[in-house]
C-alpha positions as CSV (number, residue, x, y, z in Angstrom):
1,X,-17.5,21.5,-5.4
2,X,-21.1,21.5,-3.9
3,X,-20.2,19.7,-0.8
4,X,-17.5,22.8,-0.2
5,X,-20.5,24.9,1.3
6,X,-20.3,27.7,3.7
7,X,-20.3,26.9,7.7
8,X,-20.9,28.5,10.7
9,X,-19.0,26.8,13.2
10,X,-16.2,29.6,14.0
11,X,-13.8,26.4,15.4
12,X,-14.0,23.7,12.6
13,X,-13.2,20.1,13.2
14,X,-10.3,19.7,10.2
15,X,-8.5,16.2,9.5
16,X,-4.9,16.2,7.7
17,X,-4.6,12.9,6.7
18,X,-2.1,13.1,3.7
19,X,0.0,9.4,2.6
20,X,3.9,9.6,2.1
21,X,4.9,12.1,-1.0
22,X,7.1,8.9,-2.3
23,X,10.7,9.9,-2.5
24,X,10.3,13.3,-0.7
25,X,7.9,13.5,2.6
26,X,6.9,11.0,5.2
27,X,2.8,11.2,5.7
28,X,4.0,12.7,8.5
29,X,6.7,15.4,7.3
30,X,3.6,16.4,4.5
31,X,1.0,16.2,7.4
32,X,3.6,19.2,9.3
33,X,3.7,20.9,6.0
34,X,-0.3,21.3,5.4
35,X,-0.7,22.0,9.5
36,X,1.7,24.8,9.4
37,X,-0.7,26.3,6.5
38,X,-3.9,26.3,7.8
39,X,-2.9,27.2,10.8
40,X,-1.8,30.7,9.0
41,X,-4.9,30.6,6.9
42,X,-7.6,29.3,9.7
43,X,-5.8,29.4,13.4
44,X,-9.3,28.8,15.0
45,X,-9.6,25.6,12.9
46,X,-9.7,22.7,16.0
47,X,-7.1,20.2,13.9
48,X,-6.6,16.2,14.1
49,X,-3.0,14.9,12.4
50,X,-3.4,11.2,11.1
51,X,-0.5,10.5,8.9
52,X,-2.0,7.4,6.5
53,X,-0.4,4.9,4.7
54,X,-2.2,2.1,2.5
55,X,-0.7,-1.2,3.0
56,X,2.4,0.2,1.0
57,X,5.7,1.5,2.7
58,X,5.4,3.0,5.9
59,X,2.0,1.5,7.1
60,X,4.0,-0.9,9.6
61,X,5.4,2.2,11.7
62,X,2.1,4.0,11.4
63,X,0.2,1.8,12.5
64,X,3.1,0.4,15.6
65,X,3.0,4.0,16.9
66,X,-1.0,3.6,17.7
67,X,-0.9,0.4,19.2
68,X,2.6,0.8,21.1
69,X,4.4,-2.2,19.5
70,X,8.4,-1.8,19.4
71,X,11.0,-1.8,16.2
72,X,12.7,-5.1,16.0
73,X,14.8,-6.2,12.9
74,X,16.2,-9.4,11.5
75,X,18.9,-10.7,8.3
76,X,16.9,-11.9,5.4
77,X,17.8,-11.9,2.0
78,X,16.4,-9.5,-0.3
79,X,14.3,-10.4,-3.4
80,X,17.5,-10.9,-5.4
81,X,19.0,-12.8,-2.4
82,X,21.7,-10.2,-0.7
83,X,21.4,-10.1,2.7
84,X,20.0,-7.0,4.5
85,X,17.9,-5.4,7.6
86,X,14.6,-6.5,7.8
87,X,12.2,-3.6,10.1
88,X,9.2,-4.7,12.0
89,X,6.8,-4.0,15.0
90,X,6.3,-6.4,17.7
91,X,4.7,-6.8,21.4
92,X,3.7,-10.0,22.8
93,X,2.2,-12.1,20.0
94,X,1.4,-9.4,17.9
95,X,3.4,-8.4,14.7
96,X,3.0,-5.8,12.0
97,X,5.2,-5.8,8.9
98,X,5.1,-3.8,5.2
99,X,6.0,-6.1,2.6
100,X,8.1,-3.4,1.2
101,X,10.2,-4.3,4.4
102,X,11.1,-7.2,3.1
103,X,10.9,-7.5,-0.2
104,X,10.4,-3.5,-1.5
105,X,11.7,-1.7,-4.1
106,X,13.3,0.6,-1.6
107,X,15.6,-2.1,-0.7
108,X,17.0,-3.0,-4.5
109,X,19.4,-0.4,-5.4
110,X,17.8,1.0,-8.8
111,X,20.7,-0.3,-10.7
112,X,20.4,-4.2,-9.1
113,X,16.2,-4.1,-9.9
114,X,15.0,-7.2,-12.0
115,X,11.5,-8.5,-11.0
116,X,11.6,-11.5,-13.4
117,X,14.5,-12.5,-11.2
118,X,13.2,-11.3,-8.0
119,X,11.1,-14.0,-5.5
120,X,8.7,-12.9,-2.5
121,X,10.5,-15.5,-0.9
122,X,12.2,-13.8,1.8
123,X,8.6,-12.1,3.1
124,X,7.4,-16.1,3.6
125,X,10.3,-17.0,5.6
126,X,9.9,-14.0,8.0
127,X,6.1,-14.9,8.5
128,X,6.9,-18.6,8.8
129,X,10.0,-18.0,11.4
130,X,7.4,-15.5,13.3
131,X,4.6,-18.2,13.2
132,X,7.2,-20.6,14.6
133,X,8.0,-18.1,17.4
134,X,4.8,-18.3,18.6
135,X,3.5,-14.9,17.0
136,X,-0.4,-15.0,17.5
137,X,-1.1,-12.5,15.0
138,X,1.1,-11.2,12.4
139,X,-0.6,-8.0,10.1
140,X,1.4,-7.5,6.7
141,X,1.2,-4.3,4.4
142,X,0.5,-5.4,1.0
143,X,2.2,-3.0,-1.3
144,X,5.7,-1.2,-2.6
145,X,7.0,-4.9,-3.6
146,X,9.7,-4.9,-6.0
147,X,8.2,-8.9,-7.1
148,X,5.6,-9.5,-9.8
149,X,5.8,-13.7,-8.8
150,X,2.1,-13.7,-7.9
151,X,3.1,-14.5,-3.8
152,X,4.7,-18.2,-5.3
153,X,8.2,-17.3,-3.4
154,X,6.0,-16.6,-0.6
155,X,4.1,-19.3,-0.3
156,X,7.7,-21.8,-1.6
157,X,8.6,-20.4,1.7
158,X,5.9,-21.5,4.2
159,X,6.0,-25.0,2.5
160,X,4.7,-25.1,-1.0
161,X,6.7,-27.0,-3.6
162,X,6.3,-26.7,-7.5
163,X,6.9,-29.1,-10.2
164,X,7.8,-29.3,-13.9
165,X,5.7,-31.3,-16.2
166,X,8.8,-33.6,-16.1
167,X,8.1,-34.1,-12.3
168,X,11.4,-32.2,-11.2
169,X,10.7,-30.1,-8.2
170,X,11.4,-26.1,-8.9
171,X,14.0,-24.8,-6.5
172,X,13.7,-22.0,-4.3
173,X,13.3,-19.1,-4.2
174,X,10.8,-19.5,-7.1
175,X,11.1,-15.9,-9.2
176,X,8.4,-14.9,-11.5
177,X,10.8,-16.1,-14.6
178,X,10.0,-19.4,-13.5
179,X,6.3,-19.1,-13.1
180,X,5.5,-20.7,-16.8
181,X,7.7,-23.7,-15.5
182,X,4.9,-24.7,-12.9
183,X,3.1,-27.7,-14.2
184,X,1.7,-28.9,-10.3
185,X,1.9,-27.5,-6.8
186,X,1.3,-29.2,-3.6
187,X,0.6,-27.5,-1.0
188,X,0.8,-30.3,1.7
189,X,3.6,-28.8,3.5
190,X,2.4,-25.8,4.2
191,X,0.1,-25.0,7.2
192,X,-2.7,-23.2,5.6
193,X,-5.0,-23.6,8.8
194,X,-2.9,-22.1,11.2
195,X,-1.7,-18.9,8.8
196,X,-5.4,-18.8,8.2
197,X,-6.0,-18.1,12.1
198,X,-2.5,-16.1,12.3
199,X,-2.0,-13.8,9.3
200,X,-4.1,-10.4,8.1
201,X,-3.3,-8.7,4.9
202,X,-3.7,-4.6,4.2
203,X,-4.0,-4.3,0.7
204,X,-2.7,-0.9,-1.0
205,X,-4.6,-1.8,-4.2
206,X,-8.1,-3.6,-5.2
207,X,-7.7,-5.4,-8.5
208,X,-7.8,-9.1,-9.5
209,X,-4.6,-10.8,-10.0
210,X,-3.9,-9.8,-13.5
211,X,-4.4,-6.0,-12.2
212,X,-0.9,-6.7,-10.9
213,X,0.5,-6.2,-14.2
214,X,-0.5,-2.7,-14.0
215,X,2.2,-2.1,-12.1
216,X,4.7,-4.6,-13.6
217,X,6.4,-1.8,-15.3
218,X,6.7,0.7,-12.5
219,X,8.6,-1.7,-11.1
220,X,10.7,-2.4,-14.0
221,X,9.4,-5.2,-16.0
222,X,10.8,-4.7,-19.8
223,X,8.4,-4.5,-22.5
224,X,9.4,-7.3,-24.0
225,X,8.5,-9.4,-20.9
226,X,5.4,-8.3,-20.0
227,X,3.6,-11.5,-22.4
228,X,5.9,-13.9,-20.7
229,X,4.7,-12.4,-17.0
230,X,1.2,-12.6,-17.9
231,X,1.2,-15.7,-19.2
232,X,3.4,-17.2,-16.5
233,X,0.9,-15.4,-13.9
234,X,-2.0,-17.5,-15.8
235,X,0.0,-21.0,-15.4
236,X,0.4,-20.0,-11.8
237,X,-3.0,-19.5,-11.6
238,X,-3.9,-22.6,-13.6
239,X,-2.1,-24.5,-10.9
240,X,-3.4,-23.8,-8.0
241,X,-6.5,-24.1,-9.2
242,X,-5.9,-27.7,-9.9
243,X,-4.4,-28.4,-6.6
244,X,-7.6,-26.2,-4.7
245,X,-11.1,-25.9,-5.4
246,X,-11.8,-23.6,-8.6
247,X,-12.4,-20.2,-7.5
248,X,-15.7,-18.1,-9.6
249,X,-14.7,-14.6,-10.3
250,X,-12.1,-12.4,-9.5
251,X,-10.6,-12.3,-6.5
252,X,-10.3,-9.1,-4.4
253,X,-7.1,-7.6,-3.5
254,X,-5.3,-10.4,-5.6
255,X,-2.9,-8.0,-7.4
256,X,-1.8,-6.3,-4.9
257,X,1.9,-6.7,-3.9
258,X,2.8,-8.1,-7.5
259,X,0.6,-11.0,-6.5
260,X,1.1,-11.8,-2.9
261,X,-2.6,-10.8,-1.9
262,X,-3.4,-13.5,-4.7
263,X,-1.1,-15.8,-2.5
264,X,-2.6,-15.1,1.1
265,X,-6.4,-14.5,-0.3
266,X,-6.3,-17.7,-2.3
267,X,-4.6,-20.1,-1.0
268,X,-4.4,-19.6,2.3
269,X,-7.6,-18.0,2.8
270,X,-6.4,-15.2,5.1
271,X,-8.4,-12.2,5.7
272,X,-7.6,-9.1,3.5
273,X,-8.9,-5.6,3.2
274,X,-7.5,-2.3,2.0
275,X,-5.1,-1.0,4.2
276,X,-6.1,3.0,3.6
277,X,-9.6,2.1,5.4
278,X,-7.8,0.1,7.9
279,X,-5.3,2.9,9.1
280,X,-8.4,5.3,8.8
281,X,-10.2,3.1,11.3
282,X,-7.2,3.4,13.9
283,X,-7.7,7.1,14.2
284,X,-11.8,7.0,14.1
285,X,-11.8,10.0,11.5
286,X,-15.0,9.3,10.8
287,X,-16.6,7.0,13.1
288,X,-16.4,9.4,16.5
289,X,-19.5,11.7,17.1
290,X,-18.3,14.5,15.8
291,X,-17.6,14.4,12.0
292,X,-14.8,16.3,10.8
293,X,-15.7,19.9,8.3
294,X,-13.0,19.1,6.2
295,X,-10.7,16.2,4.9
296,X,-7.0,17.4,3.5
297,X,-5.7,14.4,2.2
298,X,-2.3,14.0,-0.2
299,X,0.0,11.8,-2.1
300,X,2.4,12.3,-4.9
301,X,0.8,11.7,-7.9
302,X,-2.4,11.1,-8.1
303,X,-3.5,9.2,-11.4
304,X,-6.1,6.1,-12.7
305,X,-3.9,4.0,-10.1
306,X,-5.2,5.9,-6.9
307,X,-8.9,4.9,-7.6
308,X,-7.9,1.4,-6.9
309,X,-8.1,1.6,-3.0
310,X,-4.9,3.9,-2.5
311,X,-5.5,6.7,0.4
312,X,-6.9,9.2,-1.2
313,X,-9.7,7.5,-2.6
314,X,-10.1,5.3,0.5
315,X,-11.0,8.7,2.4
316,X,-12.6,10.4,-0.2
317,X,-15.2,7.2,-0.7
318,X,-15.8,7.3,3.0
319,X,-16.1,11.6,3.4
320,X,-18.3,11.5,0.1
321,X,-21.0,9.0,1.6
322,X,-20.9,11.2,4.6
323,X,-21.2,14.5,2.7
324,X,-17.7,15.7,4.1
325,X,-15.9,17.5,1.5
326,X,-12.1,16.6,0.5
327,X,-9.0,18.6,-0.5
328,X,-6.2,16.3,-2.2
329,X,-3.2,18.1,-2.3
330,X,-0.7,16.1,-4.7
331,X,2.7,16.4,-6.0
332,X,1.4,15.7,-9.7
333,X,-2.0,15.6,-10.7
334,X,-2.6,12.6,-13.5
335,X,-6.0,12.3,-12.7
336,X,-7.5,15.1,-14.5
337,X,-11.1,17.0,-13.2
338,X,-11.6,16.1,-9.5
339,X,-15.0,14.2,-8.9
340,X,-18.0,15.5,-6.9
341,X,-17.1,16.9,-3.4
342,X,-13.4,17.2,-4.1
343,X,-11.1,19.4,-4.7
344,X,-7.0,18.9,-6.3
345,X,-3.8,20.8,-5.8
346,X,-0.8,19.7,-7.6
347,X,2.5,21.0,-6.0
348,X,3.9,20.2,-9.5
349,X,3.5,23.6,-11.4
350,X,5.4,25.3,-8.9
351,X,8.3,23.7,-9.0
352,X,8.9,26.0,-12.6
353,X,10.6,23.6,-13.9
354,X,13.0,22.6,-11.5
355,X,14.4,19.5,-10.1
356,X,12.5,17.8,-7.6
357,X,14.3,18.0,-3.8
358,X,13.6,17.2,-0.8
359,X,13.3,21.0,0.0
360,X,11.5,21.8,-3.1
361,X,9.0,19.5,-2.1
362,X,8.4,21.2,1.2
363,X,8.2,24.9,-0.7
364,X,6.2,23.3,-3.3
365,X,3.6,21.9,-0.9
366,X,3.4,24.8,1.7
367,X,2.6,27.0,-1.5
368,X,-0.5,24.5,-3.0
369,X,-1.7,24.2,0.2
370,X,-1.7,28.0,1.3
371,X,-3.6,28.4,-2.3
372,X,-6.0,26.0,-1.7
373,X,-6.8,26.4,1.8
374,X,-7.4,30.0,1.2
375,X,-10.0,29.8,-1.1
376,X,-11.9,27.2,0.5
377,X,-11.7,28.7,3.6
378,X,-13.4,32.1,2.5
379,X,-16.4,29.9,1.0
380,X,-16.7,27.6,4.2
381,X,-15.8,29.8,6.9
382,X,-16.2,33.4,5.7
């Protein structure tokens, strides 16, 4: 905790940039949580609110109340194929829109959740009816999916078609069951130029394509499917491959959203970066002239996963080069030590045991965050 050293500015400049506590808080609701504290603990602190979000659920709204675009809403199916409310953020040509809007875990009822049956389908017939509409630019959170298809419903949607090694075409919406099918794609019909120009990806994750199966079972992929997924997500891969150019090495940001940054990277050649840094760029935190003292950041579990690109490590990456130190305040702390110039709270050992609640999760995080902030503020601000 080097970079936690002692200051002598009597106002410090203090960020609260937490992510959503999944299941619990908004980034917002924890963001209110960790305010209230400090500003018991440090009421001369000068305090900036950013609630973050990573490409995952929630990044749409974030990122429409910045740049003043209004809710709309549409019918689409969801990845199972029942019809239901699609969110998103619109103003003139420009449209933002989370994956997990469309095709997100949060809109499968837990009981209905089968990702070898599910298809990012739906998410490629918004884009292509927006594109159609004339939308200019259409930004779409990578992240929360409730598909593992590698983006092939996606792209069946925008105009790709698949065929059997019997020349039968595949019919839509292709699910990841049927990935090991694919013996050829042609990607004729689908208008890879202009979604080039049009579409921008905000990736919650970093990994290659077969990182996606990380996550596979998270989102509910049995055990004994997992060798069929990964397989089938190779024959995918084998496929387009043969229709494009061979691509060297790994592809960034290709596993996120069960695939679909493999889908909008690769084949259409859209631009992608991590959604944390993006959001982080919308607020300046640490581009404006004066650098913030302190970065309180949060999410409900951190674990291996978050070192992928998630929040928390998006900010801490960025603070560390700059010398800032961080507080993470989590629900549940997976990750173990903390690394150089940060520091971890879990809310998790206060909770005694209980279930977690809405409620609980408020107490729970008022209480690490009053522990935390309290020692660190006597050793930076004495």
């Amino acid at each position: 905790m080097s970079l936690f050293k002692r200051k002598k500015h009597p106002a410090p400049a203090i960020v609260i940039a937490p992510d959503k506590f999944k299941g619990t808080l908004s980034a917002a609701e924890a963001a209110e949580v960790i305010r209230r504290a400090l500003a018991d603990i440090l009421p001369s602190a000068r305090v900036e609110i950013c609630p973050m979000a990573d490409g995952g659920e929630g990044t749409a709204g974030i990122i429409a109340r910045r740049r003043g675009l209004v809710r709309e809403a549409r019918y689409l199916p969801d990845p199972l194929g029942s019809m239901h409310s699609v969110e998103y953020f619109a103003c003139g040509g420009e449209v933002v829109v989370d994956s997990a809007a469309a095709v997100g875990l949060a809109v499968v009822e837990e009981s209905r959740r089968d990702p070898m049956a599910s298809s990012s389908y739906p998410l490629g017939r918004l884009v292509k009816e927006l594109v159609d509409e004339g939308a200019e630019s259409v930004t779409v959170g990578i992240g929360g999916t409730a598909t593992v298809d590698g983006g092939a419903g996606f792209l069946q949607a925008l105009g790709a078609s698949y065929f059997t090694v019997d020349g039968d075409e595949l019919p839509s919406p292709l699910t990841a069951a049927r990935l090991g099918d694919i013996f050829s794609v042609d990607f004729s019909g689908v208008p890879r130029r202009k979604m080039r120009e049009v579409l921008h990806g905000l990736a919650d994750v970093d990994v290659p394509l077969e990182g996606s199966l990380d996550f596979a079972a998270q989102k509910g992929v049995a055990a004994a499917d997992m060798e069929r997924l990964r397989t089938g997500l190779e024959n995918f891969r084998q496929a387009v491959d043969e229709a494009l150019m061979p691509q060297s090495g790994a592809g960034r940001f290709h596993g996120a959203g069960g695939g679909l940054g493999y889908a909008m990277e690769r084949v259409l050649g859209c631009h992608m970066e991590p959604g944390g840094e993006y959001v982080a760029r919308l607020y300046d935190i640490f581009g404006g002239n004066e650098k913030p003292e302190l970065v309180i950041t949060g999410e409900g579990c951190i674990d291996a996963q978050t070192t992928a690109g998630k929040v928390v490590w998006q900010l801490y990456t960025e603070a560390h080069a700059l010398g800032i130190p961080v507080l993470a305040l989590v629900g549940k702390n997976r990750l173990g030590e903390a690394p150089e110039g940060m520091a971890i709270e879990a809310a998790e050992p206060f909770l005694r045991g209980y279930e977690l609640t809405r409620g609980r999760a408020v107490l729970t995080l008022d209480v690490a965050a009053r522990q935390a902030l309290a020692a660190i503020c006597v050793r930076m601000w004495p």
